[in-house]
N, C-alpha and C positions, 0 to 999 in steps of 0.2 A: 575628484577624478582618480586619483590613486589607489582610494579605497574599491570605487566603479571597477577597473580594471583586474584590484584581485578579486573577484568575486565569481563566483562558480555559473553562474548566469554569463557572465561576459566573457570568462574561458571558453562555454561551452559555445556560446556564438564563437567565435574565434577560432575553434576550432572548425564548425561548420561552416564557418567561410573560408578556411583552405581548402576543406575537403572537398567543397564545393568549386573553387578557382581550381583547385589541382581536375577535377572532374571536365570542369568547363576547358580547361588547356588540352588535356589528352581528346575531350569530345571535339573543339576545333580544328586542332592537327588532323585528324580522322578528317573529317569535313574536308579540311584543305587538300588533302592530299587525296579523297576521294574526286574531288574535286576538278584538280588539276587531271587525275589520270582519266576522268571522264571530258573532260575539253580535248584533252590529246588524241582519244579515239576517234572523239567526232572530228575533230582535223584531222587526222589519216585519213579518215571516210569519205570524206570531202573532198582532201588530194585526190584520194584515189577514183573514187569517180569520175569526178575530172578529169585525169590523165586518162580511166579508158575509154572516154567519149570522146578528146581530142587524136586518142591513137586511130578507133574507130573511122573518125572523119576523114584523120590521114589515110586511110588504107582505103577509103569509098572514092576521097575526091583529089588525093595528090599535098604537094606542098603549099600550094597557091591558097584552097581550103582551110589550111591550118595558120596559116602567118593571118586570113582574115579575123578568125575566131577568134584568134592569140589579143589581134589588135582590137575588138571588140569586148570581149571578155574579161579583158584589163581594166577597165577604166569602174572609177566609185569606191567610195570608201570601202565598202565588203565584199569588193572583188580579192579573189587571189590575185598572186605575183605570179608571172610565166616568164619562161625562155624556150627562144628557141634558137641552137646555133648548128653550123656546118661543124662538117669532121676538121676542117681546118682550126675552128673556133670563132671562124667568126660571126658575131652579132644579128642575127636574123628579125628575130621581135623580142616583145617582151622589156620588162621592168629590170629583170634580174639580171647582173653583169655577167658577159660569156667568163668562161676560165677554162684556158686549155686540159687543164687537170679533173674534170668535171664527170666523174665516174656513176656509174648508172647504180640506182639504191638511193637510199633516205640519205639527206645532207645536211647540213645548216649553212644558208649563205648570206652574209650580210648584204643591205640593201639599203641604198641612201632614202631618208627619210622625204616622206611625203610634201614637208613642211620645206618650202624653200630658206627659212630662215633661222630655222635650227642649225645648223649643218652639221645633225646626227644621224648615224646612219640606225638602222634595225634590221633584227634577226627573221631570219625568214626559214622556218623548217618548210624544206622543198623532196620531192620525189622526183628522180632523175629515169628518163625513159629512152632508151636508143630505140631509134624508128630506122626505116630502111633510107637508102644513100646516104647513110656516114650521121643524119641528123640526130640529136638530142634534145630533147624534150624533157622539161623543169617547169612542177607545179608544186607551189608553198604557198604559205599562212603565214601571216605576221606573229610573232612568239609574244608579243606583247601583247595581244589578247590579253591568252593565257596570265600574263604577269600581274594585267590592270583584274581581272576575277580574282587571282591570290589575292593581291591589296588588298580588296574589298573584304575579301575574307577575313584577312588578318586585322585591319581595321574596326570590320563586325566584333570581332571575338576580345579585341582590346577594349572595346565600348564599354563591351558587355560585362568582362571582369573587373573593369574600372567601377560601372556603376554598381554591381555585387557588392564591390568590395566597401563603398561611400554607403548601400543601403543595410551592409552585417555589421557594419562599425556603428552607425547611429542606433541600427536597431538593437545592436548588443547595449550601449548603450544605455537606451531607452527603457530595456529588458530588465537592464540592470537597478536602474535607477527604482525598476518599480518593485525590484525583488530587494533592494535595502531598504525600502521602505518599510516592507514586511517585516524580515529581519528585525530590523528596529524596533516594531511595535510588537513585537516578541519579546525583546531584550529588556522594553520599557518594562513589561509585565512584568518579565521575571527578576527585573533589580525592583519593583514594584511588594512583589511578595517575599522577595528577602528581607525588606524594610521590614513585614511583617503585614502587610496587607493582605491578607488569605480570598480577600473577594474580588483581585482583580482577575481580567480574562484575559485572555488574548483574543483582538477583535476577527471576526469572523465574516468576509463581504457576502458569501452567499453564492457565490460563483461554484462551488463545487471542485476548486484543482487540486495540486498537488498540496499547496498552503494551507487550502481553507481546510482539507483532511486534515494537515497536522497539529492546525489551532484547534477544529475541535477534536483531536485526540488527545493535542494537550489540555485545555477545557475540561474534558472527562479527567484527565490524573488529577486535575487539580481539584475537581470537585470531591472527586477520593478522598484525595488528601485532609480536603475541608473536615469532609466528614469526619474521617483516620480522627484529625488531630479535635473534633467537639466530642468525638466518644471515647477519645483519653482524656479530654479535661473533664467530663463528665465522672468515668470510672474513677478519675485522681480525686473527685470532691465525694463521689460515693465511697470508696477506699476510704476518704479519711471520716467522713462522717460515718457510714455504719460500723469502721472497728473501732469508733472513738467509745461507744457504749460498750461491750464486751470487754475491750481494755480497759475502760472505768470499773467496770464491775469486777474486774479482777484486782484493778489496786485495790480496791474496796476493801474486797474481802481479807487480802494480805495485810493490808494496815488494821482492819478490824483484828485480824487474828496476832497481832503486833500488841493491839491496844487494850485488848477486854479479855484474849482466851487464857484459862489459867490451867486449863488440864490436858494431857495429852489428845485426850477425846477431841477437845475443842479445836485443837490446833492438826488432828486428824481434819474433822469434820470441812474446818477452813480451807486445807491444802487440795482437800476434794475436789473444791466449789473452786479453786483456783486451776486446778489440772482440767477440771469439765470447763472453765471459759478458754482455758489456751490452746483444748484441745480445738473448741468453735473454732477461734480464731487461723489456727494452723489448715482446718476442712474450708475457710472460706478462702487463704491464699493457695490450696492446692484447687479448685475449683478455679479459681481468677488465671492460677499458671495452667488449667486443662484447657479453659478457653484459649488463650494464648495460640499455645501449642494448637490445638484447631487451628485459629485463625489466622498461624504464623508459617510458614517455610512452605516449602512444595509438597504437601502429605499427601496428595494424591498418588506421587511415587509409588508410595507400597501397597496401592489398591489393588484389590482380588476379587475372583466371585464371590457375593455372601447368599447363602442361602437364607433372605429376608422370611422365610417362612417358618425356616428352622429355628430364628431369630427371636419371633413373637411368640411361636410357639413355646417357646424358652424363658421367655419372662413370664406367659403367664402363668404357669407351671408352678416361675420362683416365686410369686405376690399371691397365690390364690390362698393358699395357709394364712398368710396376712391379710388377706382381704377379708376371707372368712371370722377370723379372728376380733378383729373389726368390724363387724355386723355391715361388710358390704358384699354385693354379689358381681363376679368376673367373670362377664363373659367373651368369648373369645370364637369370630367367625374367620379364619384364615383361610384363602386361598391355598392350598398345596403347590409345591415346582419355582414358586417365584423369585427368582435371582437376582439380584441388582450387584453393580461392580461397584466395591467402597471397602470401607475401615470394618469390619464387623466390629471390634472391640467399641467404637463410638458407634454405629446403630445400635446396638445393644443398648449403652447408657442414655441414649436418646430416648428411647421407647419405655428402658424403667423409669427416666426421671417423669416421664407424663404419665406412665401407672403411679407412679409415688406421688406426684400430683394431687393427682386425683383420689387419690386415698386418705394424704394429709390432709386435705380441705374439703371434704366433703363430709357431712353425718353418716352415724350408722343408719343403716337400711337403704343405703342410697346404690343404685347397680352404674358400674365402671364397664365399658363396652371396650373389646377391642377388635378389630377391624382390618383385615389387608385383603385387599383385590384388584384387579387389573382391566383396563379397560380402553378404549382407543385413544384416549389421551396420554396414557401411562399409567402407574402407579400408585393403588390410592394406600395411605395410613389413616387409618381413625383411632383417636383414643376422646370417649365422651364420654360423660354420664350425666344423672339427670339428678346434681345436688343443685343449691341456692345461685350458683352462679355468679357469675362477677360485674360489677357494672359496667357502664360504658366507657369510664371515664378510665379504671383500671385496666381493661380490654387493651386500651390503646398502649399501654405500657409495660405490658405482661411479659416480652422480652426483652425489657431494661433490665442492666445489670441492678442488683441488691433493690430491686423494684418488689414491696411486697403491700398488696392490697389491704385496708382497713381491718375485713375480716381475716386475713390471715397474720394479723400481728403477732397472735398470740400463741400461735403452732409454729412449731419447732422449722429451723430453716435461715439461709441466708440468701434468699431472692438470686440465687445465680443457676439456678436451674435450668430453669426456660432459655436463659440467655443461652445455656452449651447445648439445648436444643436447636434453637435456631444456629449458632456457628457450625453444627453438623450438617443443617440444612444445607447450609449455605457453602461449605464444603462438598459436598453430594451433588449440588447443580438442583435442590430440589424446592419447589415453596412450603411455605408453611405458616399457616394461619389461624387462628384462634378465632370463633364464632362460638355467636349465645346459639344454643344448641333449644332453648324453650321446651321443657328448663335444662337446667346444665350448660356446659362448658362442652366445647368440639375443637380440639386439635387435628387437623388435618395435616399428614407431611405427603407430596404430589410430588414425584420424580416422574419427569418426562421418559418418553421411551425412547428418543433419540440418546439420551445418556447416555443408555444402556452399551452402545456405541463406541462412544466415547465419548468421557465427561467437558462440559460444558465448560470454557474459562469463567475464570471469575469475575470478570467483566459484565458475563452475560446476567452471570446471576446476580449482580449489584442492583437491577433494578427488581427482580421479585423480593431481596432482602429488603429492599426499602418499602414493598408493598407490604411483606407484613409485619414490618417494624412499625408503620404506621396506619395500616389498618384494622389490623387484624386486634 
């Protein structure tokens, strides 16, 4: 119970039910006092017709006429009270006691009670009338009416904030009891996956409220997270397994040039072979720290227009001598005008690293396409050409980190290309997917044109990066 009552559910009822009794009190007082002052009029109204139909009668048919109606007009519960007395004071008819001090205008005059056996008397608001020969004339209403409609009123309105008050307490309650359940099963999770369980959830009923938003929002961080933390255990066993070969190669050579070199030359020749593996190794942790950097802080900060056309334009420009060179052919169909808002420095590197791509794996004679144009969906990139191709199997893994396919074991590289492709992508808001092109290899990168707008959280784009991390 203790815990029920602090709880933000059972405040907020609680507060709703003052605001609600404070509401219901000033709404009944309204009531009552509308109330009363509407019974009062219609008693005046009442008086007063009365008084000027009995004045009426007096003045048609004399006094004899009025002491009859007086003594008619009196009798039954919802008759008024009348008097009527001489200029002397004294006692003519009527209910109401004469009093010599009986002044003409609205009065209140007590009158002994109906009930012979109470011996209370009640209030009688009367209208006082002088008629001709000295007489006066007195017509009222029992004020107890009025008093018994207040009761009721008041009565009503105590009922009613009574049972408010029995149906916000249970129902806070109630409210509550089912909002620490939640609670709870939130709590369980999350003491659940501190133990170290990364696959539990927080359950989800299906109802669609406030809660079931926030389980499956938290659902989604955690799936993140899952993720997050399989592709650092992944990188931390690729890290150690692909530099564990290059740094063997390097003690190699050192201990060789240790063990067997006897001439300057040799111990030249060794230092070489050892400065060319550390430079590897140093291009593979600058590469793992570019990714990072992508995939780390707010970089979209310092986005600006890039003129995407001036972009490709500009790479092929720099690899055409290289390509040439290489017995391949670069062609290049660009769109002119096309602007997208992002990093130019990283579209740049994304676009050479899939020209260099496809230059390092591919034979000579083989033609390397490149491709921007624009169309109702957004923004297309092609980079493809028509060499041997990759299989199906490599396809699916092409943006793993230090991922390098059979045939490319043996050309120069450290599998982390593709991967700062895709962290661009996925930076940018854009997809990007890898298709057998029959024959060749097809990189397409697709930014939407709502982007262009404003870029897309990274939320949104967590599910096209999982589409072409795994299909593509």
């Amino acid at each position: 119970m203790p815990r029920l009552l602090r709880t933000a559910s059972f405040r907020l009822a609680a507060l709703y039910l003052v605001i609600f009794t404070v509401s219901a009190v000033v709404l009944g007082l309204v009531v009552f006092l509308a109330a009363r002052s509407e019974l009062e009029r219609q008693m005046a109204a009442r008086i007063g017709t009365e008084t000027t139909f009995l004045r009426e009668e007096f003045r048609r048919a004399g006094a004899d006429r009025l002491l009859l109606l007086v003594h008619e007009r009196g009798r039954g519960r919802s008759a008024l009270d009348y008097l009527v007395q001489d200029a002397t004071g004294a006692h003519l008819a009527g209910e109401m006691p004469a009093a010599r001090a009986l002044q003409p205008g609205w009065t209140t005059v007590e009158v002994a009670s109906a009930r012979e056996d109470d011996g209370q008397s009640e209030s009688v608001r009367a209208l006082v009338t002088e008629l001709d020969d000295g007489l006066l004339l007195a017509v009222g209403d029992d004020l107890g009416r009025i008093a018994e409609v207040q009761e009721a009123v008041a009565a009503a309105l105590a009922w009613a904030v009574g049972l408010a008050a029995l149906l916000g307490i249970g129902g806070g309650i109630l409210l509550s009891r089912a909002f620490l359940a939640r609670v709870d099963a939130i709590a369980r999770t999350a003491e659940a996956i501190i133990e170290g369980d990364l696959t539990r959830r927080v359950p989800v009923r299906g109802t669609g409220d406030d809660l079931d938003r926030l389980a499956g929002t938290l659902n989604h961080m955690l799936d993140r997270i899952a993720a997050l933390m399989d592709s650092l255990r992944q990188v931390s066993s690729d890290v150690a397994h692909d530099l564990r070969t290059p740094l063997s190669r390097l003690c190699q050579r050192l201990e060789g040039a240790l063990a067997h070199a006897r001439s300057v030359t040799e111990y030249e020749t060794a230092v070489q072979g050892a400065v060319r593996e550390a430079e590897g190794v140093l291009d593979t942790f600058s590469a793992l720290l570019r990714i990072a950097q992508v995939e780390g802080g707010s970089p979209q900060a310092g986005f600006r227009p890039v003129d995407l056309s001036g972009v490709l334009e500009a790479v092929a420009d720099a690899y055409r001598p290289d390509a040439e060179e290489a017995g391949h052919r670069l062609d290049a169909e660009i769109a002119s005008g096309i602007t997208v808002r992002g990093d130019q420095e990283l579209l740049t590197q994304a676009v050479a690293n899939l020209v260099e791509n496809a230059l390092r794996h591919t034979p000579a004679g083989t033609r390397i396409g490149l491709r921007l144009s624009i169309h109702a969906g957004g923004i297309c990139l092609v980079v493809e050409d028509d060499g041997p191709g990759v299989t199906d199997d490599d396809r699916m893994h092409l943006f793993r980190r230090f991922y390098r396919g059979e045939r490319s074991r043996t050309t120069p590289g450290n599998g982390l290309g593709l991967s700062l492709v895709a962290a661009v992508a996925d930076l940018h808001g854009a997809g990007l997917q890898g298709e057998d092109a029959k024959p060749g290899l097809r990189f397409t990168l697709s930014i939407p044109v709502e982007d262009q707008k404003g870029m897309m959280p990274r939320e949104a784009v967590a599910g096209r990066r999982a589409s072409f991390d795994g299909n593509s």
